[in-house]
N, C-alpha and C positions, 0 to 999 in steps of 0.2 A: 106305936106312935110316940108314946112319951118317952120310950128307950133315943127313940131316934131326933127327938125335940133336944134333950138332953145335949145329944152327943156334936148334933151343931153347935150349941149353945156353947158349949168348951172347944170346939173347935175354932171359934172364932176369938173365943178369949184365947189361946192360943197363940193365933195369928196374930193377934192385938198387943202381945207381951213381946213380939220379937221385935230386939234391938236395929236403933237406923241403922248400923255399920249390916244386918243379916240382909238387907232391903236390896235385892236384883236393880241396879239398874239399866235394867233393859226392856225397852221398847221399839216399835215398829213404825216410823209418819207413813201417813198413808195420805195427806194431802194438806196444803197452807195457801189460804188465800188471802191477798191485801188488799182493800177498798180504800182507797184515796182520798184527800178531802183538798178545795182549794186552799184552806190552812195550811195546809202541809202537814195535817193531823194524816194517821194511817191505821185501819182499823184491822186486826189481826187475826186468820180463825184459823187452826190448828186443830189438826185432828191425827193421833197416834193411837194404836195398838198396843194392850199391854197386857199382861199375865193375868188375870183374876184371882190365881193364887200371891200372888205379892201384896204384902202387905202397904209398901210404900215404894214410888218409883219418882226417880228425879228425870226430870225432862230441863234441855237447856231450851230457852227462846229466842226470839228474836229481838233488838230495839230495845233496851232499858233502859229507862223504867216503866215497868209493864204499870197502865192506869186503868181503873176499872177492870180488872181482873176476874174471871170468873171462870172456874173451871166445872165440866160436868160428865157424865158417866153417859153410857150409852141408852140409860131409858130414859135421861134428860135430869136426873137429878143431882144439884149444887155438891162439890167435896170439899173437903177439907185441906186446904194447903198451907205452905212454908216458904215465901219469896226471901232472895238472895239478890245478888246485885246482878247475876247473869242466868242462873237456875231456879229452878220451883220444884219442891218434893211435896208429891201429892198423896195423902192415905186412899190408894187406889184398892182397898182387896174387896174384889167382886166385881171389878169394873173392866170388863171387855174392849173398853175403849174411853179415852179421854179425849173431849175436845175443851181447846183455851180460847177465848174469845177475851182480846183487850187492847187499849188504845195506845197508842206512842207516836211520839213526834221525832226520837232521833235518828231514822230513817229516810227521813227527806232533808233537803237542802235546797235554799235558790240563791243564786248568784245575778244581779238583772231581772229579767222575766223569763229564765229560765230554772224550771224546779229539774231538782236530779234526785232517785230515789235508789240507794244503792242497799242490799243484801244478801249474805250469803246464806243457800239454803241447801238441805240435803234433797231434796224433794221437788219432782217438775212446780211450780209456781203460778198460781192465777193471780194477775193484776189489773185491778178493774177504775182506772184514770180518772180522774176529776169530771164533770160535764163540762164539755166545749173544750177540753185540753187536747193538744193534741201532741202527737209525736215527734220530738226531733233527732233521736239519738236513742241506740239498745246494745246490749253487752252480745245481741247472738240475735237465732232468727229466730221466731216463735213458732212453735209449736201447732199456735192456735191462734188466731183471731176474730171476732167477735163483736156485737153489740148486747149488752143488759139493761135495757128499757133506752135510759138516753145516757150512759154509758159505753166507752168501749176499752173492752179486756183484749191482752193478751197473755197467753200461756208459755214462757220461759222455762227449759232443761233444767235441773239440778246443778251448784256452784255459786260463784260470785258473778251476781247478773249486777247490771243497772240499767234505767231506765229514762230518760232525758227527756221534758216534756215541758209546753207549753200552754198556759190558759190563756186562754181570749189572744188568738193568733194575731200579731199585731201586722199593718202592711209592712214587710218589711223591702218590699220593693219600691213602695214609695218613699220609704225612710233612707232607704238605699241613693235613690237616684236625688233626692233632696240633699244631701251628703256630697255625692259629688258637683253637684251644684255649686255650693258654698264654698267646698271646697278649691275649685276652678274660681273664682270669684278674690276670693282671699288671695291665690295665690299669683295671679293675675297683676293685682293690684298691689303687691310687694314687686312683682317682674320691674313694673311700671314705674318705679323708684330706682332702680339698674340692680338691685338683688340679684344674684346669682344661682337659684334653686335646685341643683342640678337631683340630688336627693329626695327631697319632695317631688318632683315633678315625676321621678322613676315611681313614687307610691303610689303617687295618684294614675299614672300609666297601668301597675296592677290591681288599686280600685278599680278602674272602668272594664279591666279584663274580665275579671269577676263578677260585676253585674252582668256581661255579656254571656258569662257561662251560667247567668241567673243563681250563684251566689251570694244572694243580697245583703243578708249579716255578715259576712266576710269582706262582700267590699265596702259595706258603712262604716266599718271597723277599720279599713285601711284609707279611703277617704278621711276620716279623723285624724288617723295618723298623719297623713298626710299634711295637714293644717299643721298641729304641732310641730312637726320636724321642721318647716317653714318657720314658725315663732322660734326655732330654738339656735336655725342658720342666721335668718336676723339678727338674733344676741350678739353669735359670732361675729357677725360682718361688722357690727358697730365698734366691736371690742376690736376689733384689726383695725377699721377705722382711727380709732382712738391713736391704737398703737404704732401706726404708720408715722401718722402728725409728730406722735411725741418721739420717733425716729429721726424724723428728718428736723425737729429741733434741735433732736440731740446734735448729730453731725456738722450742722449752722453755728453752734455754740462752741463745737469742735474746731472748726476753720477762723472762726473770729479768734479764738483763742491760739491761734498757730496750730494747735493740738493736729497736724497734719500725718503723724508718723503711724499708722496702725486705721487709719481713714479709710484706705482703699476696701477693708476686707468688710467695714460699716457701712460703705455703699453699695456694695456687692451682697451682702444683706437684704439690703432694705430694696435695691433693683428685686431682689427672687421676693421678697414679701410682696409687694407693688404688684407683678405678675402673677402671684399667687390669688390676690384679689380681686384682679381684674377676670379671673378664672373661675372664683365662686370659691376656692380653696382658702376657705376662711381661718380655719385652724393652722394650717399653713402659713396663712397669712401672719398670724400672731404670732408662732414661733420665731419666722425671720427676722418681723419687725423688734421684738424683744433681742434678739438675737444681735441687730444690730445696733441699741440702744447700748448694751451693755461694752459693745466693741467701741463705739465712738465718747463715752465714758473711761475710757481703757487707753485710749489715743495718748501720744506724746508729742512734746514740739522736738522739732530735730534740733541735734547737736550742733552747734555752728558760732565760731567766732566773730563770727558777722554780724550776730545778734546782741555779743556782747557788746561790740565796736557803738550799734546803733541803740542799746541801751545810753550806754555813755552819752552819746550826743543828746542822745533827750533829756535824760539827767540834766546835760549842760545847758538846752536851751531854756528850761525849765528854770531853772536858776539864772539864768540872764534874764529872763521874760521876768521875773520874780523882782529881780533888781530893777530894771527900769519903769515896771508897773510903779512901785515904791518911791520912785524919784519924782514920775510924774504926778504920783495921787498928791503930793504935798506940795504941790504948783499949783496944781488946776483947783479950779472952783469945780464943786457938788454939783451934777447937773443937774435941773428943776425937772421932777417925777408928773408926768401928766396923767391923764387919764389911760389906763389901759384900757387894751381892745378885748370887751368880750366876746368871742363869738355867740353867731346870733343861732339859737335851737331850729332843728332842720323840721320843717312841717311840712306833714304828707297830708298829698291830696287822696284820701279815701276815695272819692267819688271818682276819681280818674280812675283807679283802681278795677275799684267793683264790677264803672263801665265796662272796660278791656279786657276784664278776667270777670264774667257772667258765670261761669261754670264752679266756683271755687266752692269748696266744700264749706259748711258751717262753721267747723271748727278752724279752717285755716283764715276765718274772715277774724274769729276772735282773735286770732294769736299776731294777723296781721293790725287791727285796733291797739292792743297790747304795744307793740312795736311802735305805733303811730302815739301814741300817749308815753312811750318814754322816749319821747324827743327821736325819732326814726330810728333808730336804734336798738339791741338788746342781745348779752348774751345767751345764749344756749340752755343754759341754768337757771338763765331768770326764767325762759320761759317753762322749762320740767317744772319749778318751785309754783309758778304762778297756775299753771293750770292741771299740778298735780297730776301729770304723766309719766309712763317709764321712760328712760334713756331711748329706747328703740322706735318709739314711739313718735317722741321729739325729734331723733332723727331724722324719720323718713316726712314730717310733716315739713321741715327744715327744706327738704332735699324737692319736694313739692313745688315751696316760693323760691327757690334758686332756678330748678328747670322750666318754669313758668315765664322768667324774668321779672319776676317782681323786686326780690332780694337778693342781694351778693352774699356770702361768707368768707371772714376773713379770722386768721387764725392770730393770737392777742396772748402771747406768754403763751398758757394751758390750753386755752377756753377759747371757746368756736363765738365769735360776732357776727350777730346776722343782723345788718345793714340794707336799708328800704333802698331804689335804686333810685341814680339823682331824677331820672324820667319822669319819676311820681311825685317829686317833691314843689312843691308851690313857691 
């Protein structure tokens, strides 16, 4: 007995004196299971196979940085290890089997209210989901599924799985159809201003397909869409707006100026922009109309001696009018300066108003007061500045009391004037 007491005892110092580089590492998984947390905590158990004779074996894990770590032998007793940023070398000699038990979070992910749990493992995989989570998406088909008290697992092949999941299932059919709702609403209500949507209107056509094939995050998502690409045609249409106006100023300022020679190709411009927006082709729109801004800019007056002939005469009568102006102003007495006429400020009758147009939204009653307090009148700018709205916004509010007949618009140099109509004026 003491020969054989002995002969362990050096055996194991032995064991104990060999260098990490002599250390096998090889092992066997024999199973790894993940428990879930709604944190998005993920709790880890690992169980391999290893040599008894090995003195130390490195095993790689899963999810670093492994937290509360603890590894243990197969009759349940704590070992000694060595963590790395992706591996752990454990003094395994005499240990049949190693199981790791530890916690990690970078494993999960959520984007929304959807969490994703993604893994690569060598090993079939048990994964036991949050309570009340439930399934919306998996890398493959399970093996196994299951309930573990109020829990439920599924069993996933060996590879790169993932696992897509949701807690506390929201209605997404009523989210859905609330969606398209709003979205028909909104979109409606730009129609109704002569908006052109012909792109929204296609989104929201495959929103509603998609609730229809019960879809319902997919068409709440394009319902949304929906709206926005609406707000972003709007932009357009104002900015073509804009640029039509400052088109066909341009070519007005061209013809007053003779500037007639390189005209045609500025009207032929700004005719395909006009059409383009009268189409919904907003983008379109803008390019023409710049297009023909720049052409009637570009314009020259024609060559023609004719012009010279009736320069000359104006010159001349210019200078004759100059001389007898001259002769008479040193005859004539100063004539006596009377009172000038000032015109008298145009005052709206609100109440006529309000009567006749019962329907008018809140804000178009403020902006018609606005109007009403600065003498009937106001440009376009006053009103964005005054009530602190976007351009597109203004716009279509604009476009409201014109098709109404409340207000007229009239275009002033740059700048749009919007004028109370004389029907309402007292």
């Amino acid at each position: 007995m003491r020969r054989t007491f002995i002969f362990i005892v050096l055996l194991s110092l032995f064991f104990s004196t060999i260098p990490l580089s002599w250390a096998q590492e090889e092992y066997t998984p024999v199973s790894l299971t993940f428990t879930l947390y709604s944190d998005g905590t993920a709790r880890a158990e690992y169980r391999v196979e290893s040599d008894a004779l090995q003195a130390r074996v490195e095993v790689e894990l899963f999810g670093p940085p492994y937290n509360n770590l603890v590894i243990r032998d197969d009759e349940g007793y704590p070992l000694v290890y060595r963590a790395d940023e992706a591996n752990v070398t454990v003094d395994s000699l005499g240990a049949l089997e190693l199981t790791f038990t530890y916690l990690t979070m970078s494993l999960t992910a959520k984007e929304g209210i959807v969490w994703a749990f993604n893994v690569s493992t060598p090993v079939s995989t048990l994964i036991k989901l949050p309570e009340g989570a439930a399934i919306f998406d998996m890398s493959d088909v399970p093996t196994d599924i299951g309930m573990d008290g109020s829990r439920q697992y599924i069993v996933i092949g060996p590879g790169n799985l993932y696992v897509y999941y949701m807690i506390g299932l929201p209605d997404v059919e009523k989210e859905a159809q609330e969606s398209l709702t709003e979205a028909e609403a909104h979109l409606s209500d730009l129609e109704s201003t002569g908006y052109v949507l012909t792109e929204a209107r296609s989104t929201l056509a495959q929103a509603q397909d998609l609730y229809d094939s019960e879809q319902y995050v997919d068409s709440k998502y394009r319902a949304e869409l929906a709206m926005s690409t609406a707000d972003e045609t709007v932009e357009d249409a104002v900015d073509a707006y804009d640029k039509i106006g400052l088109a066909s100023e341009a070519l007005s300022q061209a013809r007053s100026d003779g500037r007639t020679e390189g005209l045609e190709e500025a009207e032929s411009s700004l005719e395909a922009a006009s059409t383009y927006y009268g189409e919904g082709s907003y983008a379109d729109a803008v390019t023409y109309a710049s297009q023909a801004i720049q052409q009637a800019n570009l314009a020259i007056a024609p060559k023609s001696n004719a012009l010279l002939y009736i320069g000359i005469l104006v010159l001349g009568g210019f200078i004759g009018g100059g001389y007898y102006y001259t002769k008479r102003i040193k005859t004539e007495e100063p004539p006596t300066m009377g009172p000038s006429d000032l015109s008298q400020p145009r005052e709206v009758d609100l109440d006529k108003i309000f009567w006749h147009h019962q329907d008018l939204r809140l804000d178009d009653k403020e902006v018609i007061r606005f109007i009403a307090d600065s003498g009937g009148e106001a440009f376009a700018s006053e009103i964005r500045d005054r009530f602190e709205i976007p351009r597109s916004s203004a716009w279509r509010l604009i476009r409201r009391l014109v098709s109404s007949g409340i207000a007229e618009e009239t275009k002033v140099g740059n700048q749009s004037l919007v004028r109370i109509r004389d029907e309402y004026l007292k």
